[in-house]
C-alpha positions in Angstrom: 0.0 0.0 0.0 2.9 2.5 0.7 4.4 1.7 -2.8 1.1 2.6 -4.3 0.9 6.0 -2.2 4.3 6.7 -3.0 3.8 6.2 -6.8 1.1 8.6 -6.9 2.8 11.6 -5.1 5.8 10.9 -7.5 3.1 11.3 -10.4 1.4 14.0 -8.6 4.2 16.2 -8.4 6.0 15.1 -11.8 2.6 16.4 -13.4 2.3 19.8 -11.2 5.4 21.1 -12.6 4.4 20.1 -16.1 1.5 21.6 -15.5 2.5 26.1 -15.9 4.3 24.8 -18.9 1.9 23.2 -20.6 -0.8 25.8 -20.0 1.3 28.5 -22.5 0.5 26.6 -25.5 -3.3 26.3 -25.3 -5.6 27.9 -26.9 -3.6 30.0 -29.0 -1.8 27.6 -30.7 -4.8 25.0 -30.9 -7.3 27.1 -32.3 -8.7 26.1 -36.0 -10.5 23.7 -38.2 -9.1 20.2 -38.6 -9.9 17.2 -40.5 -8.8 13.6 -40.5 -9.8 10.2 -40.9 -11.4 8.6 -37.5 -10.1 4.8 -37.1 -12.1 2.6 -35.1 -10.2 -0.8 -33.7 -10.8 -3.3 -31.3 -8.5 -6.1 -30.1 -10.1 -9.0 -31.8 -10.0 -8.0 -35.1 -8.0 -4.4 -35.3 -9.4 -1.6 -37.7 -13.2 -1.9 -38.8 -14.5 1.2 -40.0 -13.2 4.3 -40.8 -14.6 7.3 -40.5 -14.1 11.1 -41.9 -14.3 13.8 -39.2 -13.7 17.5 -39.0 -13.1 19.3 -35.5 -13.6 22.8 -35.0 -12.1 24.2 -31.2 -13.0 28.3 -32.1 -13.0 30.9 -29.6 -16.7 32.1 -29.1 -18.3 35.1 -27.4 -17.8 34.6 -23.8 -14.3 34.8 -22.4 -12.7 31.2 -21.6 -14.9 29.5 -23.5 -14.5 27.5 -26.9 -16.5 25.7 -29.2 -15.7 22.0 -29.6 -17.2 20.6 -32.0 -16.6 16.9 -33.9 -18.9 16.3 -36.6 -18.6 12.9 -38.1 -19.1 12.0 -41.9 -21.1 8.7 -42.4 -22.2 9.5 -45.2 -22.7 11.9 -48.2 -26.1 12.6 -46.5 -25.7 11.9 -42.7 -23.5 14.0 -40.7 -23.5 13.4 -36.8 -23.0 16.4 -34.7 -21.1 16.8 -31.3 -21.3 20.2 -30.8 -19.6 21.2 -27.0 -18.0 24.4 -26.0 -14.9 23.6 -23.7 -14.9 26.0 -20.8 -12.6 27.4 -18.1 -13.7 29.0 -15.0 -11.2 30.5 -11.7 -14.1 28.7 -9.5 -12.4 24.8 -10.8 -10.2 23.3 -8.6 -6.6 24.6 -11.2 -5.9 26.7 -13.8 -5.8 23.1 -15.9 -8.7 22.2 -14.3 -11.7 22.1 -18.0 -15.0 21.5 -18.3 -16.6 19.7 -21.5 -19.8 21.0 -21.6 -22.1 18.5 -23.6 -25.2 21.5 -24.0 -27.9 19.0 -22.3 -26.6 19.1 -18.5 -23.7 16.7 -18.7 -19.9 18.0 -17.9 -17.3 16.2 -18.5 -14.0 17.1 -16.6 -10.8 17.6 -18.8 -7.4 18.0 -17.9 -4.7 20.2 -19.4 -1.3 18.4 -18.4 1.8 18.5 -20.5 0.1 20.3 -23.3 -2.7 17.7 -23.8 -6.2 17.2 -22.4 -6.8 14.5 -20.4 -10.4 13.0 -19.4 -12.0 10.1 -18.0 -15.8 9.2 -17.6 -18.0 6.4 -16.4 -21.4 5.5 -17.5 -22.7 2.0 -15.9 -19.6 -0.4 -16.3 -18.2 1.8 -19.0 -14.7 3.6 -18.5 -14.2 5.9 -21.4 -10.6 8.0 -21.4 -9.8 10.4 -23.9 -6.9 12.2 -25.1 -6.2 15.5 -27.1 -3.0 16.0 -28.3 -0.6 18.7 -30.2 0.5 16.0 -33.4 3.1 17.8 -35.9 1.0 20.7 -37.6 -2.7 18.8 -36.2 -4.3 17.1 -33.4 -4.1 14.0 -32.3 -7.9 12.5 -30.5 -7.9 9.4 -29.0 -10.8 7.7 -26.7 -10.7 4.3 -25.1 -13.9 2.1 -24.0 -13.3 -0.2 -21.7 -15.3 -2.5 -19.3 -14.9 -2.9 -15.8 -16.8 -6.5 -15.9 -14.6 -7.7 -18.4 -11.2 -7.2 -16.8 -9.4 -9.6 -14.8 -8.0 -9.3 -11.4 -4.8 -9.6 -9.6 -3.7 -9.5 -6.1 0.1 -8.9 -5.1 1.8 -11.2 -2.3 1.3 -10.0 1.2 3.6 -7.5 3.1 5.3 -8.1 6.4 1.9 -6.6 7.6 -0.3 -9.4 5.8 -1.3 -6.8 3.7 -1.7 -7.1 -0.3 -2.9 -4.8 -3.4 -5.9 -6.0 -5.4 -5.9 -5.5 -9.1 -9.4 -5.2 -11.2 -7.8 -4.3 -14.8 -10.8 -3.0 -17.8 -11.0 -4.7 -20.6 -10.5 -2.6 -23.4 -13.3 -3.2 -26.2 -12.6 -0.5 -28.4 -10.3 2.5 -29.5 -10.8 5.1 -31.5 -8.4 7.6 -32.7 -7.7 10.3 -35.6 -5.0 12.5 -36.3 -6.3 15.9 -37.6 -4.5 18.1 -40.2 -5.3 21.9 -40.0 -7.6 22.8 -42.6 -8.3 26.6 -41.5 -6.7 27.9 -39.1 -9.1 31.0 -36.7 
């Protein structure tokens, strides 16, 4: 249990002082239109579909706030829309501290750490993490499903104490991920 503790201070601190660094880049150098070809794998049988996506992240009206929106291409005549606004507020817990604001109640936490945004959700057994990322002259998105009644579990060997770490691991049922190329830049 120590080693665990001690492992999580160590990331703790190894990502606070990542963390006034990182926050320089964004949104300046993020801001545009980006397109790109969304992949979606899974471990039994790799890629199977592919997908064409643009991403807008625009400044909008209100200060600290920024459209986010993914609109997928499924066809020449049905387009699904995800249209969030990304928002910052001094009342959050850091100054890397986001909210994804979905439009319909739901806000999904996002973190800003070593110039990419981090976030991790729940619904029922389902652990979704997501990741936005500087990638050459784009954007790198990435999101993993996994479930948590899926994974297998794993217990260390007891300390001098008696005391052991149990394991659950998710079993990861999908990934999707795109790297988007700057089409217009804001």
């Amino acid at each position: 249990m120590i080693r665990i503790y001690i492992t999580s201070v160590i990331c703790i601190f190894t990502l606070l002082s990542l963390q006034a660094k990182a926050q320089s880049n964004f949104p300046e150098r993020w801001l545009g239109v980006y397109t790109g070809n969304l992949y979606i794998s899974n471990p039994q049988e790799g890629i199977t579909d592919t997908i064409p996506v643009t991403f807008e992240l625009l400044e909008t009206a209100l200060p600290n706030r920024w459209t986010y929106r993914f609109t997928y291409q499924y066809s020449n005549t049905r387009n699904i829309v995800k249209d969030y606004e990304l928002c910052w507020h001094d009342s959050l817990q850091s100054p890397n501290h986001f909210l994804l604001d979905e439009k319909d109640g739901i806000y999904l936490d996002q973190y800003f750490l070593n110039n990419r945004f981090y976030g991790q959700f729940q619904i029922s057994t389902h652990v979704f993490t997501s990741i936005l990322q500087p990638d050459g002259k784009g954007l790198y998105f990435e999101i993993q499903c996994a479930d948590m009644n899926g994974g297998t579990f794993s217990k260390s060997k007891s300390d001098k104490d008696g005391k052991s770490d149990e394991i659950q691991n998710t079993y990861i049922y999908s990934l999707q991920y795109v790297h988007l190329k700057r089409s217009k830049k804001t």
